[in-house]
N, C-alpha and C positions, 0 to 999 in steps of 0.2 A: 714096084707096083705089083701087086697079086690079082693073079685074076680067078673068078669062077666061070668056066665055058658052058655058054648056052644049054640047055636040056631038053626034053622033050617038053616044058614048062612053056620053053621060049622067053627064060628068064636069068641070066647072068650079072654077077656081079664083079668088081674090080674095086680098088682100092688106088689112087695115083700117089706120087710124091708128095701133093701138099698134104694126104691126108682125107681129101674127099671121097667118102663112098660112093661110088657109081654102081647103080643095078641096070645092066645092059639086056636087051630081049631084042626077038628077030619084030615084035613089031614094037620098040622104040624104048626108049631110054627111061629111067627114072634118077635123079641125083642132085647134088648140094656141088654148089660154085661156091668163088669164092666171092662170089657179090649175092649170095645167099637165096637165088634162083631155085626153086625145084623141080627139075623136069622130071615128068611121068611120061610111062609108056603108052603109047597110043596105034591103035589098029582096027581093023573092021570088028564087025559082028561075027565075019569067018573068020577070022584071026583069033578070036579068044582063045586062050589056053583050055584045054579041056580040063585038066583037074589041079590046078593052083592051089599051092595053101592060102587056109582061109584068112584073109584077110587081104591080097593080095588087089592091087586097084590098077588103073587103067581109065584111059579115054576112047569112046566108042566113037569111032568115025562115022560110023553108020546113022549112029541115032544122037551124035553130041554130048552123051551123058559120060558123067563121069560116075565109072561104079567099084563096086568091091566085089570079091568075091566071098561068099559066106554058107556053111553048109554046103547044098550041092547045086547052088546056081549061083549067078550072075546079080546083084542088086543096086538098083540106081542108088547114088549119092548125089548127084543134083547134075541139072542139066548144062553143063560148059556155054551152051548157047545162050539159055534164058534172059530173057527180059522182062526188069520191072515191070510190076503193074504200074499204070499212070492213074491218078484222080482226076473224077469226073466233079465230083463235090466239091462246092469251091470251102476253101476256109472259113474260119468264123462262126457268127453265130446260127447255126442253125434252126433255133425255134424260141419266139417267146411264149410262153402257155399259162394257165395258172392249175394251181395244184386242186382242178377240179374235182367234183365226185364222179367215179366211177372209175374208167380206164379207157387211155387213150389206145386207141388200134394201131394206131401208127405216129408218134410225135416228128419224128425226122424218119431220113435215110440216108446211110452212106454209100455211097458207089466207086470202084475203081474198075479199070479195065483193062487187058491182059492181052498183049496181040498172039503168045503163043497158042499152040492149038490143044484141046486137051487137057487144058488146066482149069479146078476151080478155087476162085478168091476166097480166105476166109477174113472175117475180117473181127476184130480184141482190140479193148482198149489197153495201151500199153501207156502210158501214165495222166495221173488225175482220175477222175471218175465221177460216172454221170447224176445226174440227180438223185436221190435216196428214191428210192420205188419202181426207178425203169431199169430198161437193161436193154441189152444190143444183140441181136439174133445174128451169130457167128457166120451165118449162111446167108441172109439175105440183105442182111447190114442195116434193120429197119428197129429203128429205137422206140419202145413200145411199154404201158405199164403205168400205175397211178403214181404219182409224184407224191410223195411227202410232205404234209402241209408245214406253209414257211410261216414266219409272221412279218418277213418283211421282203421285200425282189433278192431272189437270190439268185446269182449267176454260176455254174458249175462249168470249169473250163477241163478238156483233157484231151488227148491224142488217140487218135485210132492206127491201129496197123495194119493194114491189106496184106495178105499175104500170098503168093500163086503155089506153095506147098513144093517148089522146086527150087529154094531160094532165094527168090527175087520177093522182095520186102518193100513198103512205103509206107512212110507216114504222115498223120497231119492234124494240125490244130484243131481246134472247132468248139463251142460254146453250147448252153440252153441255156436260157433264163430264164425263171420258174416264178410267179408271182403269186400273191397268197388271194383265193377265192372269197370274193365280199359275202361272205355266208354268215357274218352278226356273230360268230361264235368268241374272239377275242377283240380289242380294241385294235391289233393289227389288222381284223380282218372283216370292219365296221363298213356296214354295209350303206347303200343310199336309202334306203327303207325296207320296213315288213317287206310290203311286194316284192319289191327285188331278192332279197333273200328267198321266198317261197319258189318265184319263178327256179330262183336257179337251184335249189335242194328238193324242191317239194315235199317239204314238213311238214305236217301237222301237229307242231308240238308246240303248243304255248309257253311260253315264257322269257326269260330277257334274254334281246340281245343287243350288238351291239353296232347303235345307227351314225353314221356319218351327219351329220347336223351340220347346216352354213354358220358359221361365227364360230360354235363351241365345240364343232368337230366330234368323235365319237364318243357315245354317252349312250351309255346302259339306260335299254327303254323297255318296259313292258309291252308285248308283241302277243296278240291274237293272233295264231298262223291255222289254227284248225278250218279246214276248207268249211265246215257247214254254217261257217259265220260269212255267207256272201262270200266265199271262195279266201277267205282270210286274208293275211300280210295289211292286220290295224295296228298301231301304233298309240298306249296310252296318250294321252296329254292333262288329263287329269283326272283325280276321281274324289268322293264328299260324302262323307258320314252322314248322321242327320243334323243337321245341324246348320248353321249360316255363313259360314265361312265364306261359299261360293255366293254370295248373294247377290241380287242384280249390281249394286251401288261397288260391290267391291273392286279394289283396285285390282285383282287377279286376273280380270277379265280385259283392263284397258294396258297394262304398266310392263312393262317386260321385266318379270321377277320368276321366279319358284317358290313352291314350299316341298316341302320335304323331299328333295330329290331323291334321296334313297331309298322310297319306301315303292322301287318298282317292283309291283306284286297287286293280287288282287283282295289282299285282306281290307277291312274294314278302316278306314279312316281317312285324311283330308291331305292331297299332296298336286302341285301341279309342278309340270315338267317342261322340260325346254323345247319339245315339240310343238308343244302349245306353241309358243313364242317363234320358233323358226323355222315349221315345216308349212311350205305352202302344199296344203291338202289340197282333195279334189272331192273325196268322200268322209262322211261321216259319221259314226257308230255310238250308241249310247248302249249302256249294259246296266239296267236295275237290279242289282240282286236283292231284293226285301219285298217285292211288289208282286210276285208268282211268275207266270212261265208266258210266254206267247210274246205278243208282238207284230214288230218287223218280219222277225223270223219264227219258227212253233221251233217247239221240239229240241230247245235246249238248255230245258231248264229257270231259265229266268225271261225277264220280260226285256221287248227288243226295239231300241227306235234306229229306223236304217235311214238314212238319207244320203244316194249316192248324187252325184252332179250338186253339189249342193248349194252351188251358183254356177249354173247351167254351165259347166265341163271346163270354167278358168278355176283357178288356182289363187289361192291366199293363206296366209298362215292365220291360224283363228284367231292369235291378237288382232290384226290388221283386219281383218272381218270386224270382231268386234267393237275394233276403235273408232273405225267410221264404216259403220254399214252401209250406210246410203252410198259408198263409192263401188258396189258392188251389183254385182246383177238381182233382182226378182226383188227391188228396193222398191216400196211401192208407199205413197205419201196418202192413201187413203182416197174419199173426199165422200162427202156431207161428215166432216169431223170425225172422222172414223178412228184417227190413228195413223200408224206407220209402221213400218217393219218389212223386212224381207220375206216376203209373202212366198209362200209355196201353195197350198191348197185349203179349202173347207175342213177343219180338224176334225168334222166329222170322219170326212173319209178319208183322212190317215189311218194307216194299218197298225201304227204304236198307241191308236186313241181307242178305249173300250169303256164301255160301262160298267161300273163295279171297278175299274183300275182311276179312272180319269174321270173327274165331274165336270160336266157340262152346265149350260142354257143356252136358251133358242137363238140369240142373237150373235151377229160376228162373226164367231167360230173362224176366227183364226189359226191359224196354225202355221209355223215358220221359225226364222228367228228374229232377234232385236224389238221383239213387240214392244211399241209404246201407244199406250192409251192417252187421248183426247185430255192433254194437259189441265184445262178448261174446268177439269171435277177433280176434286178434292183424293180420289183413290187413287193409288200407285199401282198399277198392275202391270206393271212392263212383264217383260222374263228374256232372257238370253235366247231361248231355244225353247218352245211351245206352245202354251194356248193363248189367247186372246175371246172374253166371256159376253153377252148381257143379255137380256130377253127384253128391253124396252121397243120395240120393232124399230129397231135399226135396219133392221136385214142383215144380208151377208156382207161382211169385208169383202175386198173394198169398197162398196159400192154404198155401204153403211151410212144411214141419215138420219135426221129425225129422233124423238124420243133424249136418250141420255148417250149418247155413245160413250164417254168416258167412264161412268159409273159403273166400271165393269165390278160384278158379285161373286164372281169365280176365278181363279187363277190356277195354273197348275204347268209342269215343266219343270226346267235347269234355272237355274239364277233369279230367283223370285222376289219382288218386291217386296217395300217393307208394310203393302195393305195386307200382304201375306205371308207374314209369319218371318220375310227376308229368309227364307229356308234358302239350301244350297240347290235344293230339289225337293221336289214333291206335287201337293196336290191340294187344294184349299177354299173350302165351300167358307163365305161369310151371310148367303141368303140367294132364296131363289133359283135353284137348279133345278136343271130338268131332269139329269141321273147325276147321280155320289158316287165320288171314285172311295180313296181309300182317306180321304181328308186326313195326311198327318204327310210331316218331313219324311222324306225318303233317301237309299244309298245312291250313288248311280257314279258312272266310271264313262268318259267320253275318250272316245279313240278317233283315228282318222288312217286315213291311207291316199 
């Protein structure tokens, strides 16, 4: 065996018979066993050798650390004592969210905690990774950041690692599951309606998206979102050239069909949609584009019929409206022969009825939907959605008597009879008005919300 004696180091070394190096020091040993142990020197903070070669290590009694020596001091290697940080967080899923607009401040947070004194956690994901768009603040462990829109629930699983930066490490599982925002933009991410989508993006951009529908599920709908249509989120259900296609007798109005479902857009020509058929409304919008500006609403170019509550705040799908009206609210059976229809007010004083748009006379003056005239006279002047006419002194609907109540000489609205023209819309003097609208077929497009 060879030895090296102690120095002013405080550091010797020896060689034994089997072979194993021993470095020997006045404060404590460093060496290789034959069961492959290594023991290092250990001594106070006063004990340190004063000028050791660098690299030369040890255990401080003083302060637990295990250090080196490097340059011209002393530097911890990790604290012999330390203890793990523990989780506070439990495993699993941490948050379900959907890949909203904006940015979330905070989706989760991770926490561990350290009983030693003087340390701070940091804390990285060390395998998998989080949602595409957030990320995890190394220092306060708080997962933050606009998620990446999905088209379908997507769940992101992956591991965090707490660290106390003195060796002690832990890890743990944990989940988000990120679902895709109903904002109409894909058929993944079809929404329950206009409104709904407006509420949650606040758009003002007209055009298709895409609406979750009962039975037929999502389906590309032409979508009014521009707030100054009555705060937007309308929903095509049909729209008619000039022409007869929508006409009161049609089966469009009672059948659950479409026509041209793809033609969601506001160009000119004859199509209805499944909204029609499956969306129980609560309001609803007429859009004439051929007839000039005002209305419902001014100031947007074309002319406006607004009817919200449009059986007083329930709910039906405009088939089922139109199939049996009388099962519906503001259904009113007339009397001195007056007619029938879902009555809403004097068409005079509706705000979509004008002079020079809509011809009138004195009598009636209905206004609502499902109007049917006093079977009794030979004219047909129903209409889906509008006026009801005469001047023989009936009076006003409903209170309408006397004279001819069914002989009505004017018609005008959506889905018009065949005294008049059977137009899909418009307007139609045959005698006797008090003012002339625009007396020919008209465009007009009916939404709901």
């Amino acid at each position: 065996m060879s030895t090296i004696n102690a120095t002013t180091t405080g550091v010797a070394a020896t060689s034994d018979t089997t072979g194993d190096l021993i470095l020997q020091s006045s404060t404590g040993v460093v060496g290789t066993t034959g069961t492959g142990a290594v023991n290092l020197p250990s001594g106070t903070t006063a004990q340190r050798p004063a000028n050791p070669p660098t690299g030369s290590i040890r255990i401080n009694l003083t302060t637990n650390l295990l250090e080196t020596y490097y340059g011209t001091g002393w530097k911890t290697l990790v604290n012999v004592a330390n203890t793990d940080p523990v989780w506070t967080t439990p495993s699993g899923t941490l948050a379900t969210i959907t890949d909203e607009y904006g940015t979330y401040s905070s989706i989760a947070t991770v926490q561990a905690t350290d009983t030693d004194s003087g340390q701070t956690l940091s804390y990285s994901v060390s395998v998998g990774s989080l949602p595409a768009g957030t990320s995890l603040n190394s220092s306060t462990g708080v997962i933050s950041g606009n998620p990446t829109n999905v088209e379908t629930s997507t769940t992101s699983t992956f591991t965090v690692t707490a660290n106390d930066g003195a060796g002690g490490v832990i890890n743990r599982s944990f989940s988000i599951i990120v679902n895709p925002a109903q904002d109409g933009a894909t058929a993944g991410r079809a929404a329950t309606s206009a409104q709904a989508i407006k509420t949650l993006t606040g758009t003002n951009t007209n055009g298709v998206y895409y609406i979750n529908l009962p039975t037929v599920g999502a389906t590309p709908i032409y979508c009014i979102m521009d707030s100054a249509y009555n705060g937007g989120g309308w929903m095509m259900t049909l729209k008619a050239t000039r022409g007869t296609t929508f006409n009161y007798n049609s089966s469009y109005w009672t059948t659950n069909n479409t026509l041209n479902p793809t033609e969601t857009n506001q160009n000119d020509g004859d199509a209805k949609f499944n909204t029609f058929n499956y969306f129980a409304a609560k309001d609803m919008l007429a859009r004439w584009p051929d007839i000039g500006a005002g209305g419902s609403i001014s100031g947007l170019g074309n002319w406006i019929w607004l009817e919200n509550d449009f059986i007083q705040g329930a709910r039906a799908t405009p088939l089922a409206f139109h199939t049996t009206p009388s099962s519906y609210a503001r259904w009113n059976g007339g009397t001195g022969n007056g007619g029938s229809g879902n009555f809403i007010k004097d068409a005079k004083t509706f705000s979509g009825w004008a002079n020079g748009v809509f011809s009138s006379q004195v009598d009636i003056r209905f206004y609502g939907f499902n109007y049917t005239n006093n079977q009794n006279y030979s004219t047909a002047a129903r209409v889906r959605w509008g006026f009801g006419w005469n001047e023989n002194s009936e009076g006003l609907y409903p209170s309408s008597g006397g004279g001819a109540p069914g002989s009505n000489d004017v018609s005008g609205g959506i889905g018009m009879d065949s005294s008049y023209g059977s137009y899909s819309a418009g307007d139609k003097i045959n005698c006797c008005q008090d003012t002339s609208g625009i007396n020919r077929s008209a465009r007009v497009e009916i939404y709901v919300r």
